[in-house]
mmJSON file of the N, C-alpha and C atoms, coordinates in Angstrom:
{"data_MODEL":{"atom_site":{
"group_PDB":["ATOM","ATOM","ATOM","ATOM","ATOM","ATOM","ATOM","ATOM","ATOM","ATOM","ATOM","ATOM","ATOM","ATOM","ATOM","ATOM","ATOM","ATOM","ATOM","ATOM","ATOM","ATOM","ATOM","ATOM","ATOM","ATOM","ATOM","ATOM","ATOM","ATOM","ATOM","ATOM","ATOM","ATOM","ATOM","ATOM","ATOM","ATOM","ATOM","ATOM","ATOM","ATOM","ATOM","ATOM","ATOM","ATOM","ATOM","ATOM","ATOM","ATOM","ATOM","ATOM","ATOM","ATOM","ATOM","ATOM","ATOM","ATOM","ATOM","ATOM","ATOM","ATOM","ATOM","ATOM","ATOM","ATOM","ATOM","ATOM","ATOM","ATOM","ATOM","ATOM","ATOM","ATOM","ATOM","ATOM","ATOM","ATOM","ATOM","ATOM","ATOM","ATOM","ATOM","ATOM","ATOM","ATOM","ATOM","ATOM","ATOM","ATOM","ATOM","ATOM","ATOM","ATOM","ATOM","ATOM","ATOM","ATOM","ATOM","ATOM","ATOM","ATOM","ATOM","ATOM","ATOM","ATOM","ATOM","ATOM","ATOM","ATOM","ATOM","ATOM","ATOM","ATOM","ATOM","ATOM","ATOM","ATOM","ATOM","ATOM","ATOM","ATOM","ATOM","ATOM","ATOM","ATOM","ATOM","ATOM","ATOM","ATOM","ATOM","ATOM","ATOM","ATOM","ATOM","ATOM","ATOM","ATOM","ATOM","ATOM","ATOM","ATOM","ATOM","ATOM","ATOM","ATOM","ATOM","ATOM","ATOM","ATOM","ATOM","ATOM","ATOM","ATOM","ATOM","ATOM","ATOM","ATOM","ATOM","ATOM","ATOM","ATOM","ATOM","ATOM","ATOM","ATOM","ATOM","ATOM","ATOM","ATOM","ATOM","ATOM","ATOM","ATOM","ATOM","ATOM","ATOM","ATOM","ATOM","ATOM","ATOM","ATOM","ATOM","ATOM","ATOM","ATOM","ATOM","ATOM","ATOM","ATOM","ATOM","ATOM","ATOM","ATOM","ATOM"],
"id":[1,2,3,4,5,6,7,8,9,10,11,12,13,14,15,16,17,18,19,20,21,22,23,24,25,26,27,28,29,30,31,32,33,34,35,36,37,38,39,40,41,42,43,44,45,46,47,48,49,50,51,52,53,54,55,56,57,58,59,60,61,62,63,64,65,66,67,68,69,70,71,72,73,74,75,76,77,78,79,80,81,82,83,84,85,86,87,88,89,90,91,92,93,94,95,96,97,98,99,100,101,102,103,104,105,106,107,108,109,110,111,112,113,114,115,116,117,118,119,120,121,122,123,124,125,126,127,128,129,130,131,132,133,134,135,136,137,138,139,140,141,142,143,144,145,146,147,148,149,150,151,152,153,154,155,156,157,158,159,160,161,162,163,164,165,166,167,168,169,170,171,172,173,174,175,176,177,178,179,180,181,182,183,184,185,186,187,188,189,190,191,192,193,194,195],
"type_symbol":["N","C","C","N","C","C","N","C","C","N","C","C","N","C","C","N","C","C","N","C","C","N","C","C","N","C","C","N","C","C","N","C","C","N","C","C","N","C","C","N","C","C","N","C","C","N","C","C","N","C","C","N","C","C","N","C","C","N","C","C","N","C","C","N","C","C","N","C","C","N","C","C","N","C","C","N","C","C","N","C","C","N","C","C","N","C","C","N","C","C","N","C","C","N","C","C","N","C","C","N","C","C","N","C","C","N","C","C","N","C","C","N","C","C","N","C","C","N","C","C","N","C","C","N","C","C","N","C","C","N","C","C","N","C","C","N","C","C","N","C","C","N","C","C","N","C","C","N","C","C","N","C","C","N","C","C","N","C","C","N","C","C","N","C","C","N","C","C","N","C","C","N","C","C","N","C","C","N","C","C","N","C","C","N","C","C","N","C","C","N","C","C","N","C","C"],
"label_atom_id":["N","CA","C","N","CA","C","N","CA","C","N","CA","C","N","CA","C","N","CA","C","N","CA","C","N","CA","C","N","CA","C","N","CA","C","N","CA","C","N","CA","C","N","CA","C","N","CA","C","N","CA","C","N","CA","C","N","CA","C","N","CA","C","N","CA","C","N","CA","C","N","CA","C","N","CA","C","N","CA","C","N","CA","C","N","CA","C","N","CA","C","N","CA","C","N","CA","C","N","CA","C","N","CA","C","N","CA","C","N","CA","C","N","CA","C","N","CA","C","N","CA","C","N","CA","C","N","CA","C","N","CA","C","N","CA","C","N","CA","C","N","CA","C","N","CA","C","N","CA","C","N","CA","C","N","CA","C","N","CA","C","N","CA","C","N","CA","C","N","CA","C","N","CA","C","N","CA","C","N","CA","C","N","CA","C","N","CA","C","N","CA","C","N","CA","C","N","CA","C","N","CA","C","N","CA","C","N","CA","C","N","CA","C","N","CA","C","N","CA","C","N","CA","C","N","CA","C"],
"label_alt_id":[null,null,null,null,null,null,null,null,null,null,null,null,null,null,null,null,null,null,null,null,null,null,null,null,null,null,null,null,null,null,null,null,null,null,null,null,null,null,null,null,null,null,null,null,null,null,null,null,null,null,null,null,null,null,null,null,null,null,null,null,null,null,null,null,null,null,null,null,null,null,null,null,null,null,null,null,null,null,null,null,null,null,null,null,null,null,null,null,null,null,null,null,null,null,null,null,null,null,null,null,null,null,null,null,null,null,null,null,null,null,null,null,null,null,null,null,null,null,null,null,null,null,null,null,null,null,null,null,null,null,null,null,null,null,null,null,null,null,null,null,null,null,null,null,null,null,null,null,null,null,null,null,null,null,null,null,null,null,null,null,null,null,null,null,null,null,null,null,null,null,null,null,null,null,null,null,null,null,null,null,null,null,null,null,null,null,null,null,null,null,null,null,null,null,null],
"label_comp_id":["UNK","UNK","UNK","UNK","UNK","UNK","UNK","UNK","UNK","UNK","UNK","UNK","UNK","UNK","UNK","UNK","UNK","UNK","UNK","UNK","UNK","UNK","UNK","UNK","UNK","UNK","UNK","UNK","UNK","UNK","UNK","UNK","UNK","UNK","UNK","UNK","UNK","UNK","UNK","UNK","UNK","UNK","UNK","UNK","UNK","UNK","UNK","UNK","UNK","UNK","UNK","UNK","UNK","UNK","UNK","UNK","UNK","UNK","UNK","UNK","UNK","UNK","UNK","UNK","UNK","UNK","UNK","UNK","UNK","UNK","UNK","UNK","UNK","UNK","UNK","UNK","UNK","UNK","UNK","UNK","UNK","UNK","UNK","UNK","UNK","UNK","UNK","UNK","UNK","UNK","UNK","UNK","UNK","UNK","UNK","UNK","UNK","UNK","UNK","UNK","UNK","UNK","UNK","UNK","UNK","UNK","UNK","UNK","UNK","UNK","UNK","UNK","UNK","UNK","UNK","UNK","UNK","UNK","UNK","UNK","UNK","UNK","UNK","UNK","UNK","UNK","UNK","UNK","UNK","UNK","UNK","UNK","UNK","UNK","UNK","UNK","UNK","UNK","UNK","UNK","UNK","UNK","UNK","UNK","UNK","UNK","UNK","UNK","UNK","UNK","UNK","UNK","UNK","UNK","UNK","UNK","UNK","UNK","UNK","UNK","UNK","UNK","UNK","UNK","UNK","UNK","UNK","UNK","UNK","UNK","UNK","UNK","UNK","UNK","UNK","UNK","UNK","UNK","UNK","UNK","UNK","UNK","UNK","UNK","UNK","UNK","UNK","UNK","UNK","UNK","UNK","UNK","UNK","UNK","UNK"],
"label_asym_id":["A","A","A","A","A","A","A","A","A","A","A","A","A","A","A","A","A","A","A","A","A","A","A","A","A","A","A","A","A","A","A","A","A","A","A","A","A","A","A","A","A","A","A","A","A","A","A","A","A","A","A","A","A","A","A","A","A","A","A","A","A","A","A","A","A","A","A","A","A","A","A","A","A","A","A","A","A","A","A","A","A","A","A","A","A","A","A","A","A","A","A","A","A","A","A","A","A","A","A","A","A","A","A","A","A","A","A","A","A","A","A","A","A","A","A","A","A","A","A","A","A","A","A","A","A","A","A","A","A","A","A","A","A","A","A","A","A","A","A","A","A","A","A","A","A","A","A","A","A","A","A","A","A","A","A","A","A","A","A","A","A","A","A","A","A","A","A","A","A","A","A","A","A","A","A","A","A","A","A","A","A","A","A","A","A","A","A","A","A","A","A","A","A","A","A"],
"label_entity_id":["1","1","1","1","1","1","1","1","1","1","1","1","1","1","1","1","1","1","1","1","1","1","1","1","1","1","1","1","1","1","1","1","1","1","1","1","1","1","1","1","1","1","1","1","1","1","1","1","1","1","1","1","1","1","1","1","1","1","1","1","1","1","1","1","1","1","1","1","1","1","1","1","1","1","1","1","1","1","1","1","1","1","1","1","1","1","1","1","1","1","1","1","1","1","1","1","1","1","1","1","1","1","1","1","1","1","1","1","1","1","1","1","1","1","1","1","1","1","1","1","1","1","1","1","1","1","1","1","1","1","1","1","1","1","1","1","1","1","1","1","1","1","1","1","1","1","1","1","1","1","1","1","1","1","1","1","1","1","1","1","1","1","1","1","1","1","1","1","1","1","1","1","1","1","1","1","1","1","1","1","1","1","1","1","1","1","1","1","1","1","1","1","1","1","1"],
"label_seq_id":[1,1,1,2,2,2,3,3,3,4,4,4,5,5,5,6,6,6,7,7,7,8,8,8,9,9,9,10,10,10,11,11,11,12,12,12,13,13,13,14,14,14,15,15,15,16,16,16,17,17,17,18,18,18,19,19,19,20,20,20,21,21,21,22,22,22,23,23,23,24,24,24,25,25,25,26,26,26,27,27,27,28,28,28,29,29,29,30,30,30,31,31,31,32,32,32,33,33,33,34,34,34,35,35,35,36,36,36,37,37,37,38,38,38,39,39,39,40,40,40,41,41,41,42,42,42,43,43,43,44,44,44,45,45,45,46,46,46,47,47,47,48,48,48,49,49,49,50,50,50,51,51,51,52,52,52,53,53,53,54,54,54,55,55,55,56,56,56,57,57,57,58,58,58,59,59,59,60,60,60,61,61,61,62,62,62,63,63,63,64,64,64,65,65,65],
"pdbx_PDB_ins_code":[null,null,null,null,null,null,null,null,null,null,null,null,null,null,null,null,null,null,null,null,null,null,null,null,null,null,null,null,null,null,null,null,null,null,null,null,null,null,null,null,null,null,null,null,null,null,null,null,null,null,null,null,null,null,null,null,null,null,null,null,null,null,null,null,null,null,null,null,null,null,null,null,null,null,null,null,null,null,null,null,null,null,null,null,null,null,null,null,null,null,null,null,null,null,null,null,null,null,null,null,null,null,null,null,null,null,null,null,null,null,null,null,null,null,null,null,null,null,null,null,null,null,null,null,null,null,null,null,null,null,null,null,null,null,null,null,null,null,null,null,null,null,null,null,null,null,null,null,null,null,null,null,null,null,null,null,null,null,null,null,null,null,null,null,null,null,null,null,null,null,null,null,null,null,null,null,null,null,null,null,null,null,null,null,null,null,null,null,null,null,null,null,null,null,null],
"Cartn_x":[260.568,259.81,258.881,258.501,257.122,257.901,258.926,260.124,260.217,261.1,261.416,259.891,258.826,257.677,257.297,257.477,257.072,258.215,259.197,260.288,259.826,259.66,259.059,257.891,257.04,255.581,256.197,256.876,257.142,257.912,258.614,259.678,258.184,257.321,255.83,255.419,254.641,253.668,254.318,255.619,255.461,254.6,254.476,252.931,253.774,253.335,253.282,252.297,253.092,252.112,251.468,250.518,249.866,248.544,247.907,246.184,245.629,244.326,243.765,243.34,242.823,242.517,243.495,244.336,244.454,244.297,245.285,244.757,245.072,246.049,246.18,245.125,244.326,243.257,242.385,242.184,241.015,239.739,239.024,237.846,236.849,237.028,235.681,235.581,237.314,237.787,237.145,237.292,237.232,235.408,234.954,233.577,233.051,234.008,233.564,232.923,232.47,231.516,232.348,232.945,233.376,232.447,233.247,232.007,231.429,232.387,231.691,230.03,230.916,229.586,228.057,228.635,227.405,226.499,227.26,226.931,225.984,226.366,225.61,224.496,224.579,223.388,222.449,222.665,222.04,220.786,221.856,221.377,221.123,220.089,220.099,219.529,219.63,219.158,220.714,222.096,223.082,223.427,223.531,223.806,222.914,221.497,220.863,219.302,219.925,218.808,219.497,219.244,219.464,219.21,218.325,217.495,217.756,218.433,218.69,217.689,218.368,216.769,216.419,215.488,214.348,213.789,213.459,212.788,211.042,210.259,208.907,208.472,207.66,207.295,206.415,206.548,206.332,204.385,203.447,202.657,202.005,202.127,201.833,200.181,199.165,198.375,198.528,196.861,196.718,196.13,196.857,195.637,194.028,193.43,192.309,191.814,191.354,191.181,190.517],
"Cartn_y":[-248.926,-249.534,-250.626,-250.556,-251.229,-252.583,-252.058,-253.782,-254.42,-253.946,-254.37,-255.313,-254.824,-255.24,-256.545,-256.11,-257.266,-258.486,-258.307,-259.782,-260.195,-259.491,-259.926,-260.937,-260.432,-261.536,-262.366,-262.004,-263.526,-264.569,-264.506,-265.497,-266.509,-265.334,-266.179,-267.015,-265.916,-266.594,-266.623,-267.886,-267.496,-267.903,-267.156,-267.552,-268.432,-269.378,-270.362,-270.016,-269.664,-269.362,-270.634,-271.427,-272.541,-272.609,-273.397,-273.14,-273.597,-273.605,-273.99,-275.793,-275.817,-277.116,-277.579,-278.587,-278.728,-280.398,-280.848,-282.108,-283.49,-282.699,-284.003,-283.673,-282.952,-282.682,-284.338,-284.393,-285.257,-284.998,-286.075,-286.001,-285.169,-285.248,-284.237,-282.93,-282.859,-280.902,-280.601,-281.436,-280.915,-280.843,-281.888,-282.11,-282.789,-283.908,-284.975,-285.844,-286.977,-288.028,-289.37,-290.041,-290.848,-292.671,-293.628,-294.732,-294.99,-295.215,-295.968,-294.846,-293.352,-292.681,-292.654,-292.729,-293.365,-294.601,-295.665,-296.178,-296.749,-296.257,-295.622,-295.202,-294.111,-292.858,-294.102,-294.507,-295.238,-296.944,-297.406,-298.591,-299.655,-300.331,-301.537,-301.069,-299.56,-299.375,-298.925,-298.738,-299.092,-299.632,-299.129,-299.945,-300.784,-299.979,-300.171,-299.072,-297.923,-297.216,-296.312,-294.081,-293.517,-292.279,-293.176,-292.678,-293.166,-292.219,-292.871,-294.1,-294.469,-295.611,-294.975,-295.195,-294.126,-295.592,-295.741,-296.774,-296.249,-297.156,-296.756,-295.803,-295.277,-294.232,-294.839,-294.747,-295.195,-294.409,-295.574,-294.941,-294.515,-293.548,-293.413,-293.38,-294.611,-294.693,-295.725,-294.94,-295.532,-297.115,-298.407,-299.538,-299.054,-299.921,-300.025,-300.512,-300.093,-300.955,-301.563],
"Cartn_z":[-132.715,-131.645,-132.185,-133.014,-133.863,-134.102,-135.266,-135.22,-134.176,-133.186,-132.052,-131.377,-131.558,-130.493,-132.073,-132.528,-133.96,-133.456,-133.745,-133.535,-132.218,-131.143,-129.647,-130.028,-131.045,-130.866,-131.686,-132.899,-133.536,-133.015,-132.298,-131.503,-130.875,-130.46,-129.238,-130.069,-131.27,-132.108,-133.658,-133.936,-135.472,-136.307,-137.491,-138.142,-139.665,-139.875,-141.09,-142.016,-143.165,-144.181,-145.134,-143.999,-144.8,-144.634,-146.351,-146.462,-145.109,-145.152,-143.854,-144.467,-145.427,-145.793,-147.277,-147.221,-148.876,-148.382,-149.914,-149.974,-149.065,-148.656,-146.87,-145.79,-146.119,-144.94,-144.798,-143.473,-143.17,-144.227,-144.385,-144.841,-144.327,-143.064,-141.777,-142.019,-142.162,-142.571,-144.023,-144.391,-146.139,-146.443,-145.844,-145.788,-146.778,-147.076,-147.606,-146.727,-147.55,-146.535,-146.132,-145.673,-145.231,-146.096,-146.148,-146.508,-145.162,-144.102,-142.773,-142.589,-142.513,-141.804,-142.901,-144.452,-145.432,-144.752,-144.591,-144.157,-142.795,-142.408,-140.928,-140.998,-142.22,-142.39,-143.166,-144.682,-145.261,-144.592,-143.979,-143.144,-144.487,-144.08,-144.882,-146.224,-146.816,-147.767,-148.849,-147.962,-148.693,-149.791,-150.902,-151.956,-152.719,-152.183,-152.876,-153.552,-152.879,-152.795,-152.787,-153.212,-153.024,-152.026,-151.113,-150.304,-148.59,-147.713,-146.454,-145.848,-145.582,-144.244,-143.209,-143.223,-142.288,-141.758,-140.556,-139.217,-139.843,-139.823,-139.876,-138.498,-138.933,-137.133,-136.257,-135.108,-133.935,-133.657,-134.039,-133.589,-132.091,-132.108,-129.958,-129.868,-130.033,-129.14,-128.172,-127.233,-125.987,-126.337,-125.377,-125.476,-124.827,-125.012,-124.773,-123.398,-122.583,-120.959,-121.005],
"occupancy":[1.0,1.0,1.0,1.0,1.0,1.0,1.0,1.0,1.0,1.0,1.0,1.0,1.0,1.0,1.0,1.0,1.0,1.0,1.0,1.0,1.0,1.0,1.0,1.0,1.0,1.0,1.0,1.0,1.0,1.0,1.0,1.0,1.0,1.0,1.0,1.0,1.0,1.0,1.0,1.0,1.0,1.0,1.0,1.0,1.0,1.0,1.0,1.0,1.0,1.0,1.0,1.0,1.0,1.0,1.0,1.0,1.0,1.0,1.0,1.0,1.0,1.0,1.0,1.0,1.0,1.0,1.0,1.0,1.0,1.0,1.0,1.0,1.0,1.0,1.0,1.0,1.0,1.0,1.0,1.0,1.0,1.0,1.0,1.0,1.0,1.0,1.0,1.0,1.0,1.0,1.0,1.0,1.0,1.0,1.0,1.0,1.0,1.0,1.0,1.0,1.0,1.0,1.0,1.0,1.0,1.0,1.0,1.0,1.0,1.0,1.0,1.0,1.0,1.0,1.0,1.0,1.0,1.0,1.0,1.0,1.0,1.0,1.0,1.0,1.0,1.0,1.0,1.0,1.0,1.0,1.0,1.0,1.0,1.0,1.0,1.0,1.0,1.0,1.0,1.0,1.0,1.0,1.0,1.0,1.0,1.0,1.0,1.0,1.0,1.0,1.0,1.0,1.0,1.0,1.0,1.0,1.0,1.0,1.0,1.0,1.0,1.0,1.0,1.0,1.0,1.0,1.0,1.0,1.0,1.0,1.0,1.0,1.0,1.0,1.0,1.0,1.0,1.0,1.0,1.0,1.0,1.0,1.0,1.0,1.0,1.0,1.0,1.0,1.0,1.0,1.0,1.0,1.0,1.0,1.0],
"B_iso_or_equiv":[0.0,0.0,0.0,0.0,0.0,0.0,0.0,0.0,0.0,0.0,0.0,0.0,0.0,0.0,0.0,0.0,0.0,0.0,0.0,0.0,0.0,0.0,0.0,0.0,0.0,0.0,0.0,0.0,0.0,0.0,0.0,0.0,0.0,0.0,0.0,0.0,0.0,0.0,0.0,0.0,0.0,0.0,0.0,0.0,0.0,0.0,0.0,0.0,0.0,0.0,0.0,0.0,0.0,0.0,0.0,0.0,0.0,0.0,0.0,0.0,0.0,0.0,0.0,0.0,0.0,0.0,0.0,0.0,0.0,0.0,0.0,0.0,0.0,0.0,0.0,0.0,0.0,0.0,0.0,0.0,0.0,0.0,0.0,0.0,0.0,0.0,0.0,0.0,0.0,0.0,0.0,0.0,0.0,0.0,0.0,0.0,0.0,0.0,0.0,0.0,0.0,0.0,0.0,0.0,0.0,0.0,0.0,0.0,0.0,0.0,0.0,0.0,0.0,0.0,0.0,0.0,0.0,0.0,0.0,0.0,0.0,0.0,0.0,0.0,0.0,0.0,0.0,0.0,0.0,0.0,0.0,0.0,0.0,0.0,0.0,0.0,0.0,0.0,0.0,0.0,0.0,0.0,0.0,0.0,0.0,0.0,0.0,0.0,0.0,0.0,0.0,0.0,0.0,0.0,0.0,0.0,0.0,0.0,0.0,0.0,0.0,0.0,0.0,0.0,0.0,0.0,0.0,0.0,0.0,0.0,0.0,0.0,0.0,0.0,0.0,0.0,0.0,0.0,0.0,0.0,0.0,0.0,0.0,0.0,0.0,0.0,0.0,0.0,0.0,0.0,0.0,0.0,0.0,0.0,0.0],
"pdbx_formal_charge":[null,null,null,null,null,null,null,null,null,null,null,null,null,null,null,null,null,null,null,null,null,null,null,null,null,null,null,null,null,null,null,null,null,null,null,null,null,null,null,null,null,null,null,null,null,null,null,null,null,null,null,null,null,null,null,null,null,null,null,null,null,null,null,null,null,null,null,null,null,null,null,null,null,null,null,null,null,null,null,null,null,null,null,null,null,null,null,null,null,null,null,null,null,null,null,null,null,null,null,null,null,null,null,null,null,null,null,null,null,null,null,null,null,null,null,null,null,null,null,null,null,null,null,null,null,null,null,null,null,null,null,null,null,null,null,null,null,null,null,null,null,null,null,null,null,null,null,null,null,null,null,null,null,null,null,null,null,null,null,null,null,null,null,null,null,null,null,null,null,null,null,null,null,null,null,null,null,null,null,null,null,null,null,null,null,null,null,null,null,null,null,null,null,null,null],
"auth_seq_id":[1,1,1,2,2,2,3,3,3,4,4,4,5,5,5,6,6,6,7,7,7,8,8,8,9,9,9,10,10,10,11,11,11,12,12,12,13,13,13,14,14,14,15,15,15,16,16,16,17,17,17,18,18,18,19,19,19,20,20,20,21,21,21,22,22,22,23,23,23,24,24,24,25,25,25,26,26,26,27,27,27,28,28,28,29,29,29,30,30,30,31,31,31,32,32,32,33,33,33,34,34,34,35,35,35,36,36,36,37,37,37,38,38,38,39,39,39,40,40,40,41,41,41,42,42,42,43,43,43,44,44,44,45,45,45,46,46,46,47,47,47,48,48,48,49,49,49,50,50,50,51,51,51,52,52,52,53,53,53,54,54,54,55,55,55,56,56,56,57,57,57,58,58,58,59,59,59,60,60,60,61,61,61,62,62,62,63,63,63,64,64,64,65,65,65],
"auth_comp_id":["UNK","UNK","UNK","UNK","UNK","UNK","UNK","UNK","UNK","UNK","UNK","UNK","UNK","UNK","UNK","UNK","UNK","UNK","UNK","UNK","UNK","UNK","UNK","UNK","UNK","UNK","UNK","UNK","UNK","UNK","UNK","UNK","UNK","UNK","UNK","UNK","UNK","UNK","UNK","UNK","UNK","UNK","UNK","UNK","UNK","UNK","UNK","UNK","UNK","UNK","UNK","UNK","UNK","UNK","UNK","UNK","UNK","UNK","UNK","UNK","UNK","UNK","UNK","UNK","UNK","UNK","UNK","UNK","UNK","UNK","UNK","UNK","UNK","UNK","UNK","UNK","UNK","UNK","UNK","UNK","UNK","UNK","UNK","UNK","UNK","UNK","UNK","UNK","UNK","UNK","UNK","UNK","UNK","UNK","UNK","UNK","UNK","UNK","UNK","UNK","UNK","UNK","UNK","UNK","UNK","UNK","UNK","UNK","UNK","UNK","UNK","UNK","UNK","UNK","UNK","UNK","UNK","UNK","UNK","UNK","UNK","UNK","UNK","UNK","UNK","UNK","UNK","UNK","UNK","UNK","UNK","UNK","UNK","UNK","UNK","UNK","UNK","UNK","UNK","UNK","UNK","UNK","UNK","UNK","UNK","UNK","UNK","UNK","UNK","UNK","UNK","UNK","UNK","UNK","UNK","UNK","UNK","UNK","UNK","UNK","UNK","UNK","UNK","UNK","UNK","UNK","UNK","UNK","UNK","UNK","UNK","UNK","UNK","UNK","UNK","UNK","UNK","UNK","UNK","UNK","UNK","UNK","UNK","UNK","UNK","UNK","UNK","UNK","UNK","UNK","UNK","UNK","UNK","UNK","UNK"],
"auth_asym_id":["A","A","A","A","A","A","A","A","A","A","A","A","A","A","A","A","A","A","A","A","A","A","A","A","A","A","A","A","A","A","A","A","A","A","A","A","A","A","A","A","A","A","A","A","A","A","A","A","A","A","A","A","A","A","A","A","A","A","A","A","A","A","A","A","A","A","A","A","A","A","A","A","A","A","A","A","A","A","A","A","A","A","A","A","A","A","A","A","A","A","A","A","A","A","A","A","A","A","A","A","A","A","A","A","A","A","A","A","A","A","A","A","A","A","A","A","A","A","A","A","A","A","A","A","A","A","A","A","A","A","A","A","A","A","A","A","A","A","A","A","A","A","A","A","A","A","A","A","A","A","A","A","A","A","A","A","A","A","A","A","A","A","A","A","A","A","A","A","A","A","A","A","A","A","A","A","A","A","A","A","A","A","A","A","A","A","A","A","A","A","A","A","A","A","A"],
"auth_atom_id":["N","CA","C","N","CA","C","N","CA","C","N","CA","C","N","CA","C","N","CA","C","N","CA","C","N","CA","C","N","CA","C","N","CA","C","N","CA","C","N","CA","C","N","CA","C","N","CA","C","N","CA","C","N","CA","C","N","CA","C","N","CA","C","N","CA","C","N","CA","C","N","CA","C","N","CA","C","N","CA","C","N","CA","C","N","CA","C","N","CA","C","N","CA","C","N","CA","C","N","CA","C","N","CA","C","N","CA","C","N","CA","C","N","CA","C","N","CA","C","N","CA","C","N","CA","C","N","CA","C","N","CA","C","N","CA","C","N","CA","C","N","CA","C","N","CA","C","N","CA","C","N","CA","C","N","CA","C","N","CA","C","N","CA","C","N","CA","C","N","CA","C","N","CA","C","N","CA","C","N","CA","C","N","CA","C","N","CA","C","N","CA","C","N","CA","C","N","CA","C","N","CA","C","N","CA","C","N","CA","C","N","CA","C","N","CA","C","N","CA","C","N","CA","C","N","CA","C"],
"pdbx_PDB_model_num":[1,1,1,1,1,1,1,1,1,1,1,1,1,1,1,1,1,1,1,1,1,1,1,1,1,1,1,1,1,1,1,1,1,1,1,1,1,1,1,1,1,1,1,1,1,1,1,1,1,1,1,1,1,1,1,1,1,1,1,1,1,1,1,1,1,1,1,1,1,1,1,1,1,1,1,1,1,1,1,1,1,1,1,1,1,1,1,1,1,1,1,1,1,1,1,1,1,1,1,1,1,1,1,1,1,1,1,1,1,1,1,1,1,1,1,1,1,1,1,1,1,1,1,1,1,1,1,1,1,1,1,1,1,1,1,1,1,1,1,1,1,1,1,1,1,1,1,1,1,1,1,1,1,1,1,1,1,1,1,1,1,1,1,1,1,1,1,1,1,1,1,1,1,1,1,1,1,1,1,1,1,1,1,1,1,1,1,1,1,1,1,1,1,1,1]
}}}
């Protein structure tokens, strides 16, 4: 009975015995960094700094009436 109900699911679901990531994986899967998305992250400090670019901060005061 057990066989029988086994060949039933495999016909549904056959299973491939392959890694989940090897070396044809996308970059995203593997969790490497991409240059574009470096790039992105870095900004105009790209290639020249090891330190992302960060925008100066926005100071929130009030004017004066």
């Amino acid at each position: 009975m057990n066989e029988k109900l086994r060949r039933e699911v495999d016909k549904v679901n056959p299973t491939l015995n392959l890694p989940p990531i090897d070396a044809r994986s996308p970059d995203v899967r593997v969790g490497n960094a991409n240059e574009a998305a470096v790039r992105q992250q870095y900004g105009s400090n790209y290639g020249r700094s090891a330190v992302p670019y960060r925008p100066p901060a926005i100071s929130n005061v009030l004017p004066h009436r």
